[in-house]
C-alpha positions in Angstrom: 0.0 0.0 0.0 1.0 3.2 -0.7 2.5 5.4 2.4 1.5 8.8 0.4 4.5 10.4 1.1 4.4 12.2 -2.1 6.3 15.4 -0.7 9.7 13.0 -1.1 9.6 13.0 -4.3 12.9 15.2 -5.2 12.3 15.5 -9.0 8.6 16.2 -8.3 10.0 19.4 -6.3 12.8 20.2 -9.0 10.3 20.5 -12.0 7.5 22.3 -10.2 10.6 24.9 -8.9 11.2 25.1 -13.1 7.7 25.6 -13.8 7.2 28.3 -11.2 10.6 30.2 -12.8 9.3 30.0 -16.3 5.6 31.1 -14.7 7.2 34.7 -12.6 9.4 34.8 -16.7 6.2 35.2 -18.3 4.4 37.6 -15.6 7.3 39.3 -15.8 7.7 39.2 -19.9 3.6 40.8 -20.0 4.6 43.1 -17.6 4.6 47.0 -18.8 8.1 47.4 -17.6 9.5 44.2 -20.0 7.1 44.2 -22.6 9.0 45.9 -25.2 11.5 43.3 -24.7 9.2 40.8 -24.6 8.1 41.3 -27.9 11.4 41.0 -29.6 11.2 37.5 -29.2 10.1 35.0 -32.3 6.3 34.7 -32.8 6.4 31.3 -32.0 7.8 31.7 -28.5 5.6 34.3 -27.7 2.8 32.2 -28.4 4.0 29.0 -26.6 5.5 30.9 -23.6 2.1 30.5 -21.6 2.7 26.8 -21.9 5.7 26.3 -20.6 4.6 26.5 -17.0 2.0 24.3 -17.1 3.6 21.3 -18.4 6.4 21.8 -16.1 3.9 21.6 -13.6 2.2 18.5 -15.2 5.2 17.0 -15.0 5.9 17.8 -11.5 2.4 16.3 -10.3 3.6 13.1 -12.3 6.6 12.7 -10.2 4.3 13.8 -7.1 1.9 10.6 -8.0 4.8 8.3 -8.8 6.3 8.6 -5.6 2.4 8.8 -4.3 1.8 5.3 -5.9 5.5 3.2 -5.1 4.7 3.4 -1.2 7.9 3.0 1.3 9.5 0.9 3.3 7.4 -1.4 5.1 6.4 -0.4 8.6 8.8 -1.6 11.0 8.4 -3.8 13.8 6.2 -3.1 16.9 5.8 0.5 15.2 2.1 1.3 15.3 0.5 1.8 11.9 0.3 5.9 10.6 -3.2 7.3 11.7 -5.6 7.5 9.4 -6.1 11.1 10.2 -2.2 11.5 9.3 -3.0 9.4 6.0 -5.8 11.9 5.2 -3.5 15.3 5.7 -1.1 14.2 3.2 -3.5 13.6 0.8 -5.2 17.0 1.6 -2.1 18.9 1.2 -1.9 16.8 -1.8 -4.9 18.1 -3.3 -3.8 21.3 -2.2 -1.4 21.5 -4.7 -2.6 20.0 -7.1 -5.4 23.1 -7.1 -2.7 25.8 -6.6 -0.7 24.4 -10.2 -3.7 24.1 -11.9 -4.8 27.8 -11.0 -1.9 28.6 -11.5 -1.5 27.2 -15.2 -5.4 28.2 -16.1 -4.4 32.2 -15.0 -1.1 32.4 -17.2 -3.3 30.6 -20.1 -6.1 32.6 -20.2 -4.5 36.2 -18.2 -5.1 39.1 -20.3 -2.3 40.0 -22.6 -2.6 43.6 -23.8 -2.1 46.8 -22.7 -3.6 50.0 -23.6 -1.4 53.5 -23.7 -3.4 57.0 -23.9 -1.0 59.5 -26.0 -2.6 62.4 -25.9 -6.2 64.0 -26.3 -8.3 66.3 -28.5 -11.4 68.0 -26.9 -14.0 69.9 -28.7 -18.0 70.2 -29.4 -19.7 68.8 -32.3 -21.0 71.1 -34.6 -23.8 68.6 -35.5 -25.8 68.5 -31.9 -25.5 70.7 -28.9 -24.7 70.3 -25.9 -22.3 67.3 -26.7 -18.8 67.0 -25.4 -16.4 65.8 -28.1 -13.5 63.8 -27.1 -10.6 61.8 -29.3 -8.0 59.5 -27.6 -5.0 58.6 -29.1 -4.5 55.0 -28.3 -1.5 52.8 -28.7 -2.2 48.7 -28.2 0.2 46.1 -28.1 -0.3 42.4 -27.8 2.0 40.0 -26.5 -0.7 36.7 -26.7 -2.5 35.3 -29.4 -4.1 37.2 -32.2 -6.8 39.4 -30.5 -9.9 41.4 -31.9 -11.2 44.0 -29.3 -15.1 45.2 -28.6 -16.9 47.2 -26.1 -15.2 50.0 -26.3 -16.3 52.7 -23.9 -15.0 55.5 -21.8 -16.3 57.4 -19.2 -14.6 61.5 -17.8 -14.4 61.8 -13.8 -14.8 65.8 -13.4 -12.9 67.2 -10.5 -16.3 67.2 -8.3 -16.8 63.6 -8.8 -19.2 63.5 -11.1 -18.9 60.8 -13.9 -19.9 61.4 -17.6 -20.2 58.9 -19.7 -19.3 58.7 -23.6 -20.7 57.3 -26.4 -18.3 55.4 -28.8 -18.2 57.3 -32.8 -16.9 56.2 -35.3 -18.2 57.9 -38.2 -16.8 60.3 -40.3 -15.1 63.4 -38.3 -13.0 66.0 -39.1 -11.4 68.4 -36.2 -10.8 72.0 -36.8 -8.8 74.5 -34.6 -11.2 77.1 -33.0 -9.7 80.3 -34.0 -9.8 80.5 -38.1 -6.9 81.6 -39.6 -7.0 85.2 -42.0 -10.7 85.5 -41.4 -11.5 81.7 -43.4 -12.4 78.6 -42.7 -10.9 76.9 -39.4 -7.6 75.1 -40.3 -8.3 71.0 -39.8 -5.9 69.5 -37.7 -7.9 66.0 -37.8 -9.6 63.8 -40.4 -10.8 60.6 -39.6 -12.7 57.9 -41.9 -14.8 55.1 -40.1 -12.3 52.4 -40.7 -9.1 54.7 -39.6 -10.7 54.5 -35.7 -8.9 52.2 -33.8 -12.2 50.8 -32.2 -13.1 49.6 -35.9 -9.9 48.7 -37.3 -9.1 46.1 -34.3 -12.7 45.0 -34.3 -12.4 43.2 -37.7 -8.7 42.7 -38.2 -7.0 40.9 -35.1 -4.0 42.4 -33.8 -1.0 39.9 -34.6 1.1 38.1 -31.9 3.9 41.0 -30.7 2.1 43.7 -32.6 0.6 47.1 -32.1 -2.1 48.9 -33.1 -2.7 52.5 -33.2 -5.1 55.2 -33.8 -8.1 57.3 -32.6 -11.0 56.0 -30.8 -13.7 58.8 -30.6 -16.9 59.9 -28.3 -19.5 62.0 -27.7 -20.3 63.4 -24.3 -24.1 64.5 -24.5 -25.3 66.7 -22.4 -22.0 68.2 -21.5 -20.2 71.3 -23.2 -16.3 71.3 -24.0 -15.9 73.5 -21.4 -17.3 70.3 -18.5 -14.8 67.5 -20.2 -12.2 70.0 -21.0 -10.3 70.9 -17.4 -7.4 70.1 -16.3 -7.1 67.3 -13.6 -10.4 65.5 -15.1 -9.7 61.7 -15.7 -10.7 59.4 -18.6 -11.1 55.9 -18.1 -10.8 54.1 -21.4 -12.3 50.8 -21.3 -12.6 47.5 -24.1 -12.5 44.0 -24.1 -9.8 41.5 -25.7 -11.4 38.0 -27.8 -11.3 36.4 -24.2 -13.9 39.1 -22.9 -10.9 40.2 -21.0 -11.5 43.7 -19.5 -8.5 46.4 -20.0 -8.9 49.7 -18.6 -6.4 52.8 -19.0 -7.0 55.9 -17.1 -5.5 59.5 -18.4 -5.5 62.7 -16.5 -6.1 65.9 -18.9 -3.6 68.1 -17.9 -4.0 71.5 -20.2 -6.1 72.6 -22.1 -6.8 71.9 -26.2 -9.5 73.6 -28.2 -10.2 72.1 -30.8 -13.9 71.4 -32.9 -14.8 68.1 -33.8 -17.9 67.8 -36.2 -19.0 65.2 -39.0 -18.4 67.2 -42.1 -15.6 67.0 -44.2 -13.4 70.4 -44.4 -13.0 72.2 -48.4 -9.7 70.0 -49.3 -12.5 66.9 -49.0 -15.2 68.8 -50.8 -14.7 66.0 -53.7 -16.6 63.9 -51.8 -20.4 63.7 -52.3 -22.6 65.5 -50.3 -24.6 62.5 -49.5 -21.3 60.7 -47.9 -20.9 64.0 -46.1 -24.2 64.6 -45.0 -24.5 60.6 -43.7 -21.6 60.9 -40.9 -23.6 63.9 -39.7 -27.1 61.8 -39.7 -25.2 59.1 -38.1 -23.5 61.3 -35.4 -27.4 63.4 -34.6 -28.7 59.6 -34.6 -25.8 58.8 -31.8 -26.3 61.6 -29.9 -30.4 60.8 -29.7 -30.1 57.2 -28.7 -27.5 58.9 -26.1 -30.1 61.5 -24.7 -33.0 58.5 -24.6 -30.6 56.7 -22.7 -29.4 59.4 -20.0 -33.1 60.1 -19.5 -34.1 56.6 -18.7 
């Protein structure tokens, strides 16, 4: 019978101490601080680094149920037999770590593996509804995990009194003009966007590679608030979306000065090739946006 002294098992011990070093590698290599570096590596290793742990550990519990199963030296002479209570410990602290490798190996398999980075913020009002906050993030993602698509984008602005306002995601057709026009004309654009140059929309059908980054605008509307309630310094946005794994990412950034600039759905004079019913559709879709978004406050 076996004396399930599995806790003598020296290679059992030496593996799982391997596993757990490869295991705080690959926390480490995800981390913010490493993941440049991190992402230098092949594709391949990338990809099977969350694996690594886990069948060290496998292997460790193999060794653990080996020594489990070859029992020891028959109990000596006139010693009294090991208490069934003893007996039942082992195997509980057995089963103890068999739980803590397999948590363990499920977190580093399924742990999110991206990481959002704010740049740097426009803030206006759209010239297609009023009042109605207009904010554009410039986001930088990089992916050290699988391929990824991303969804559920939303963010949210904690004024400096506490309260929250809440965004709604665009991602139609925007252009962003400086407030003050230059010689008496038409405000300069500093920002054109098309629908598929967000970054909300670009990730959402084309999965970010293994190692790779994606970059670009992500862009909403604030109903019900003026430029003047988003834009002040020390207010923080929370940007928030989820990975293919529904796992949650959240970046905050703290405006720190001031920019002015207009954000509306119509396309300045170097776009006026365009047709007027392209042009005139981001607006609809942005007055549609910001209804849905009033309905929704109300409620």
């Amino acid at each position: 019978m076996a004396d399930a002294k599995w806790y003598d098992s020296t290679k059992g011990w030496a593996t799982a101490v391997v596993g757990g070093f490869f295991w705080a590698l690959d926390q480490w290599g995800r981390a913010g601080a490493a993941v440049e570096i991190y992402q230098k590596l092949p594709r391949w290793l990338l990809l099977a680094s969350p694996y690594i742990a886990p069948l060290f550990f496998l292997v460790a519990l193999a060794f653990f149920e080996a020594r489990r199963r070859s029992g020891g030296e028959a109990t000596r002479k006139g010693k009294k037999a090991i208490k069934q209570k003893e007996i039942n410990w082992h195997l509980v602290s057995y089963g103890l770590l068999i739980a803590v490798l397999c948590a363990a190996s499920a977190w580093i398999i399924t742990r999110p593996n991206m990481t959002a980075e704010i740049k740097g913020t426009m803030i206006g009002e759209s010239r297609d509804a009023f009042p109605a906050a207009s904010l554009v993030l410039n986001v930088k993602l990089r992916n050290v995990g699988p391929p990824t698509t991303t969804s559920d984008w939303s963010a949210k602005v904690t004024l400096r009194d506490g309260e929250t306002a809440n965004g709604t995601l665009v991602e139609a057709w925007i252009t962003g003009y400086a407030e003050i026009p230059q010689n008496g004309g038409q405000p300069p654009a500093v920002f054109d966007a098309k629908p598929n140059d967000f970054l909300s929309r670009k990730t959402s059908q084309t999965p970010i590679a293994t190692g790779g980054t994606a970059s670009g605008p992500v862009a909403f509307l604030f109903v019900g608030y003026t430029r003047d309630h988003i834009n002040e310094p020390g207010n923080v946005v929370t940007l928030q979306f989820k990975d293919a794994n529904q796992h949650v990412y959240s970046e905050d950034y703290t405006i720190r000065a001031k920019a002015w600039v207009f954000v509306c759905s119509r396309s300045h004079k170097r776009l006026r090739s365009r047709s007027n019913q392209e042009d005139s559709t981001g607006s609809e879709l942005i007055r549609e946006l910001v209804k849905r978004a009033r309905i929704t406050k109300s409620m």
